[in-house]
N, C-alpha and C positions, 0 to 999 in steps of 0.2 A: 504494500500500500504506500503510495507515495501523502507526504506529509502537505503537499501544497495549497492544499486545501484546507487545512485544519483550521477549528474556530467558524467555519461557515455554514452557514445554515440555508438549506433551499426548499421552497413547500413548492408540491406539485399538485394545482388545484383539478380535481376532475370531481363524475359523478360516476353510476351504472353505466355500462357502453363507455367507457376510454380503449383508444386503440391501445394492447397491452402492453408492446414491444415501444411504444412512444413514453412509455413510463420507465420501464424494465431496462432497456435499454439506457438513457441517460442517469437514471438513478442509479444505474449499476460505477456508471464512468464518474459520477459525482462520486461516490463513497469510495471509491477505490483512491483518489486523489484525497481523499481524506473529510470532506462533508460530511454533515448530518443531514438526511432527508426525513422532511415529513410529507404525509398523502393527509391535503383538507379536502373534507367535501360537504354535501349539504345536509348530511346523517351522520350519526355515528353510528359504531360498527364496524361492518364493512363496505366495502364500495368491487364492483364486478369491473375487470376488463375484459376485452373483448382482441380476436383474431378475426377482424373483419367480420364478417356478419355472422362469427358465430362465439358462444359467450363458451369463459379462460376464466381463468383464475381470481376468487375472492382476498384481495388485500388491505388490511387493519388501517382504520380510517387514526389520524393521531390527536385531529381535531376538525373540528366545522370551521364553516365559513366565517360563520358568527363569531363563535368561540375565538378562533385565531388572534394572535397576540403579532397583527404585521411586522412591528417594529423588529420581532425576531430574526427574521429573513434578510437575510442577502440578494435573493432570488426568487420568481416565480417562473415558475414551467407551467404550459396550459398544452398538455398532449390533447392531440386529438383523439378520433373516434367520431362516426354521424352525433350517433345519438345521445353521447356524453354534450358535443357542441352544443346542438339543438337543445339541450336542456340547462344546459351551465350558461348561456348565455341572457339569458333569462331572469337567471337570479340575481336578486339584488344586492345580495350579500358579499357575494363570488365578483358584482360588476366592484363593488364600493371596496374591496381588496385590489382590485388591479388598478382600476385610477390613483388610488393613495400611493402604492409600490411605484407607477409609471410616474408620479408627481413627486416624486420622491426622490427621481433618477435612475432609481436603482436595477440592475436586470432583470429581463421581464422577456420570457423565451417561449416561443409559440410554433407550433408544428402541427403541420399536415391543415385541419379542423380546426385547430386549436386557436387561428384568426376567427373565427366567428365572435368569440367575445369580446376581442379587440375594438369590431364594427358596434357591436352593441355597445361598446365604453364611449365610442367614437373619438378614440385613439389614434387610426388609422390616417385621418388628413395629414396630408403632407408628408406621409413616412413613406418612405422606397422596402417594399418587404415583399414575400413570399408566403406561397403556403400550397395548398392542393389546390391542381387545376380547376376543379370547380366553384373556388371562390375567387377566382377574379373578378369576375362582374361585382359582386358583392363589395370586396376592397375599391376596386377603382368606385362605381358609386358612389362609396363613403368617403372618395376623395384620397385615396391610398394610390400609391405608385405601384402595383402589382408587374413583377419580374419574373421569369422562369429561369432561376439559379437555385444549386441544393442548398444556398445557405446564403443568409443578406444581412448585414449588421448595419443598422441605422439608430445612432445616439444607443439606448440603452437597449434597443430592441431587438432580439437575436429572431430570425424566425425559418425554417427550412418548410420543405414542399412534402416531405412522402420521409414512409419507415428507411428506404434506402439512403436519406442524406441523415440519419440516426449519426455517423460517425463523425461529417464535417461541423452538424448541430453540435454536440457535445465538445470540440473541441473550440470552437467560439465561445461555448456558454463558461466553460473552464478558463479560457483566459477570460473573459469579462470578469469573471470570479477573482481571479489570479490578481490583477489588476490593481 
């Protein structure tokens, strides 16, 4: 385990339906460099991901939306998944955590899906970003510069397109951490 990380702290906000490999994946690359991860969501418990349209593994929720203590974080991650976006975007709880973090300056990492809640924060203006192809309409609408690159870093905003740029996301969101 490298130490470069240590002392940091990153919550990974999802619901039921998160794609499972957009969590598993980067939380695995955080803790190994030395972070603490927490999974918030809008229950406690646990919270389900998903391998695409079909439901993975239950993993222990550490706190709510609500509950959540931001000032903790160094970081948030919003993995996608359809049905995790479509529902986490929604919440008010989940939007009033990422505008405080994104007003805050602090890293704010979004993949695949995981811009839906960015649009619904309305976040998006004016940021040069990425995500899965079928939210471009959606970003540019909301006045977002949508690009098709595995990985875009604009001010504190880290954000990649799909499970395959997991590797180039992870290493942006580690150095913004590092930093």
């Amino acid at each position: 385990m490298s130490a470069q990380l240590n002392g940091k702290r990153v919550a990974f906000l999802v619901t039921d339906g998160f794609e499972q490999v957009e969590l598993t994946g980067p939380r695995e690359a955080l803790e190994q460099s030395g972070a603490v991860v927490d999974i918030l969501s809008d229950k406690e418990g646990t919270v389900r991901g998903w391998n695409h349209d079909q439901p993975a593994d239950e993993f222990a929720v550490d706190a709510t939306f609500e509950g959540a203590h931001l000032d903790l974080y160094d970081a948030l991650v919003l993995p996608g998944g359809v049905q995790n976006s479509d529902t986490i975007r929604l919440i008010a709880a989940a939007q009033k955590l990422v505008k405080s973090h994104d007003a805050a300056g602090r890293p704010l990492a979004v993949i695949c899906h995981g811009g839906w809640l960015l649009v619904s924060c309305g976040l998006v203006k004016g940021k040069r970003l990425t995500s899965y192809k079928t939210l471009q309409d959606d970003i540019r609408n909301a006045g977002g510069d949508w690009v098709d690159e595995e990985v875009v870093v604009d001010g504190n905003l880290i954000s990649s397109r799909q499970p395959d740029d997991i590797p180039a996301f992870n290493r942006e969101l580690t150095k913004a951490l590092a930093a």
